[in-house]
N, C-alpha and C positions, 0 to 999 in steps of 0.2 A: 097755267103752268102746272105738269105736273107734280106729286110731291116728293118725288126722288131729285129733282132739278131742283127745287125751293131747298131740299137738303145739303144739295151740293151750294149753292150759294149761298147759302148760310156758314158752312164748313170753310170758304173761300173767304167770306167776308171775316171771318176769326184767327184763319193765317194772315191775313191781310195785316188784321189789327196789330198783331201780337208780334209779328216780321219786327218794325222798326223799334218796338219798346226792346225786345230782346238782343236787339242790336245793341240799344243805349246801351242796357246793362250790361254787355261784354265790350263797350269800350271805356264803360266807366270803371270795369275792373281792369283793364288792360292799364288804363291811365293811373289809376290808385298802386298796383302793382309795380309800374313804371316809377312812378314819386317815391317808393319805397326805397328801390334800389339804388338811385341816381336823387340822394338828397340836394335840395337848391336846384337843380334842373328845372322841373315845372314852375311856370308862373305864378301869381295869386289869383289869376282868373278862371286859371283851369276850374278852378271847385266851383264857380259859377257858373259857366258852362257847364259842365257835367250836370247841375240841379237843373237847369233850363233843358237841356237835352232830354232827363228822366221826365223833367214834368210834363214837356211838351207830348212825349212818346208814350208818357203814363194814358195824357188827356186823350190822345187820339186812339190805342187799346179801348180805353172807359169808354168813345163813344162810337167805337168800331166795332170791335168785339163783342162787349159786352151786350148789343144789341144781338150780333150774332147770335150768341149761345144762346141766349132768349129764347130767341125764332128757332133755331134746332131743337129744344128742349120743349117747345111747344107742339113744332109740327110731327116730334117724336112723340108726345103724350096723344095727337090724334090719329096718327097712323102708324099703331103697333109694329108692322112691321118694316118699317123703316130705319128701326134700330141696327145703327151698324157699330163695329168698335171705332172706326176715325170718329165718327160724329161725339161716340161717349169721350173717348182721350181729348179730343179739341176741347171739349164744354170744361171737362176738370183742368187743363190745361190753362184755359182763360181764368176759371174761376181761383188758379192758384197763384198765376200771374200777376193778377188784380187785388187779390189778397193779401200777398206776400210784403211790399212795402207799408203796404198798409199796419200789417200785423209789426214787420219791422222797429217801423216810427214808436209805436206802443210799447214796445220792448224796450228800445233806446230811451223813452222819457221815463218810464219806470224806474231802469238802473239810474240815471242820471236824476231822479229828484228821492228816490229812495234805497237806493243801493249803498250808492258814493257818497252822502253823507251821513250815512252809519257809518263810516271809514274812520 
């Protein structure tokens, strides 16, 4: 295979990834946004689902994507000039997408064991 096509499959395989996690998180904010507005409406399962949804669409990004970006970022360091702008925005795309809960969670436990009770 040549390595413009192993590019493009790689670029494909990190829309692929990133499609349904990105989804989660625009129905988990549609849904949070909704429980806002309309108190008592949502269930108590809702918040269950919603974690089962992100974690699901987290795990499947981690082992979709992040492969992806890998192999882009590889077959970019052997064939100079393959460098395209899609390939660079997908890689940072994944790499913030994958990051970003992550960095999240660490924020959250922070305020919450050292914020709030200096309060």
């Amino acid at each position: 295979m040549i390595p413009q096509r192993k590019l493009f499959v790689a670029n494909v395989l990190m829309l692929l990834g990133l499609a349904p996690f990105l989804l989660g998180a625009a129905w988990v904010a549609a849904g949070i946004s909704y429980a806002q507005q309309h108190k008592g409406a949502a269930g108590g399962s809702d918040a269950f689902l919603m974690i089962a949804v992100l974690g699901i669409t987290y795990t499947f990004a981690l082992l979709i994507a992040g492969p992806g970006a890998l192999w882009s970022r590889r077959l970019v360091r052997r064939h100079a000039g393959l460098r395209t702008r899609t390939a660079t925005v997908m890689k940072w795309l994944v790499a913030i997408a994958l990051a970003a809960p992550l960095l999240a969670y660490a924020g959250l436990a922070l305020w919450i064991y050292w914020i709030v009770p200096a309060r």
